[in-house]
C-alpha positions in Angstrom: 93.6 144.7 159.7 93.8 141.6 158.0 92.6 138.5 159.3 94.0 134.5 158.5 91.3 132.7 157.7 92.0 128.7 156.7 90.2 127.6 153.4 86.9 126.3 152.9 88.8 122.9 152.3 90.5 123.0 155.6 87.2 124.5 157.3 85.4 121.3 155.7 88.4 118.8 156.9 88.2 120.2 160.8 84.4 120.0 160.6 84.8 116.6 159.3 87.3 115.5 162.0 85.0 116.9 164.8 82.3 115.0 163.1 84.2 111.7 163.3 85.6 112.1 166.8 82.1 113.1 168.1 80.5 110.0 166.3 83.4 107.3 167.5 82.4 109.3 171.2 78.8 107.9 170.3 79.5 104.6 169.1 81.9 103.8 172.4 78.6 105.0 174.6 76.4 103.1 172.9 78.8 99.9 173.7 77.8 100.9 177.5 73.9 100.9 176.7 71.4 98.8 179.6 71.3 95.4 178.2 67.3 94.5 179.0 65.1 90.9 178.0 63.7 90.3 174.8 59.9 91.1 174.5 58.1 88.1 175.5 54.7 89.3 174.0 55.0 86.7 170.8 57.5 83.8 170.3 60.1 85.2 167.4 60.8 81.3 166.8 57.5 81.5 164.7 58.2 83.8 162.8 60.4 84.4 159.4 63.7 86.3 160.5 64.6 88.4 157.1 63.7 91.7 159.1 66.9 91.4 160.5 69.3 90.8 157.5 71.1 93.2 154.8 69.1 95.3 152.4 69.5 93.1 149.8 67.8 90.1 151.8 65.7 92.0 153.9 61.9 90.8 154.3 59.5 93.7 156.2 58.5 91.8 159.6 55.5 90.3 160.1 53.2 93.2 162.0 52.9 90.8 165.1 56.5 91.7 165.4 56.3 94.8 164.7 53.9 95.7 167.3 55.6 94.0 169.9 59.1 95.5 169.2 57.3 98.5 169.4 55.3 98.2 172.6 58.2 96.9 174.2 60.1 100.1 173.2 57.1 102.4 174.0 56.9 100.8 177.6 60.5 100.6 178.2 60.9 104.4 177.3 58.1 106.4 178.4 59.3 109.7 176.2 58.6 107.7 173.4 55.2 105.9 174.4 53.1 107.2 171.9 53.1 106.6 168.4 53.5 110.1 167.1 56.7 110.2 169.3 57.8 106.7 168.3 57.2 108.4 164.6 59.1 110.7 165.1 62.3 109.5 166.8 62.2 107.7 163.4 62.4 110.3 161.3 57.9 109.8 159.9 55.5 112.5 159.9 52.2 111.6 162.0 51.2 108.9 164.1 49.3 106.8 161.4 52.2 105.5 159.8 53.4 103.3 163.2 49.4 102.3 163.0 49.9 101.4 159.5 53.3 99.2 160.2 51.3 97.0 163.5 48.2 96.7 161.7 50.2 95.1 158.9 48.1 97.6 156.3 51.8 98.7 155.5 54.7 97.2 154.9 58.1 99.2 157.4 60.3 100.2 155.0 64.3 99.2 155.4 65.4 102.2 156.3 62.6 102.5 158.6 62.9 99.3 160.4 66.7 99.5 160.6 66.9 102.5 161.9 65.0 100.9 164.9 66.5 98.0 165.0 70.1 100.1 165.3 68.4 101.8 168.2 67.1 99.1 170.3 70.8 97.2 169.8 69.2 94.6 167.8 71.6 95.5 164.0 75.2 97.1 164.5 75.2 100.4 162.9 77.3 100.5 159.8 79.9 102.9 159.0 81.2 103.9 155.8 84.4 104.5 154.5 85.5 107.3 153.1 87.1 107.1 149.4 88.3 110.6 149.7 87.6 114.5 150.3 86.3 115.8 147.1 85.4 119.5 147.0 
């Protein structure tokens, strides 16, 4: 018996097509996401508004911020109300990190802080063309 298999390449092409199709699925649900108030725990006026721009201009927010984006998340979501949990919807090991980032003892990385900003709607989620499928 003999059996038809396609090649790796096309194997790679289909996964990459269910990929995209399940991701453009994604990025039309998130266009239906709750739309909910700012925090009101500080006033953002006061503060330097970097955290929100481009890599190449981005500025780590001040931890006031930080803390309040976060308890407003953590409140708002109670699967995610502790820090460990917060941690690790963003991809950090431990709890002491998300300590670290509202105690202002550490600066929040960009990919860090980005990757939360994308989640609570705050920074559209970039997507990347693709040049072209190179095996």
């Amino acid at each position: 018996m003999k059996l038809d298999m396609p090649s790796i390449s096309d194997q790679q092409k289909f996964i990459f097509e269910q990929s995209t199709k399940a991701a453009i699925k994604q990025l039309k649900d998130n266009l239906k996401a709750h739309v909910l108030p700012g925090q009101t725990e500080v006033n953002e006026a006061d503060y330097n508004r970097a955290h929100l721009l481009d890599e190449s201009r981005y500025e780590s927010p001040h931890p006031d911020i930080v803390g309040a984006y976060f308890r407003q998340f953590m409140n708002t979501f109670p699967e995610y109300n502790t820090d460990g949990k917060l941690a690790e919807l963003l991809g950090l090991s431990g709890d002491r990190r998300i300590r670290a980032f509202k105690s202002g003892e550490k600066k929040v990385p960009f990919n860090v802080w980005r990757k939360f900003l994308i989640l609570t709607g705050r920074a559209p989620q970039e997507v990347l063309p693709v040049m072209a499928f190179m095996g």
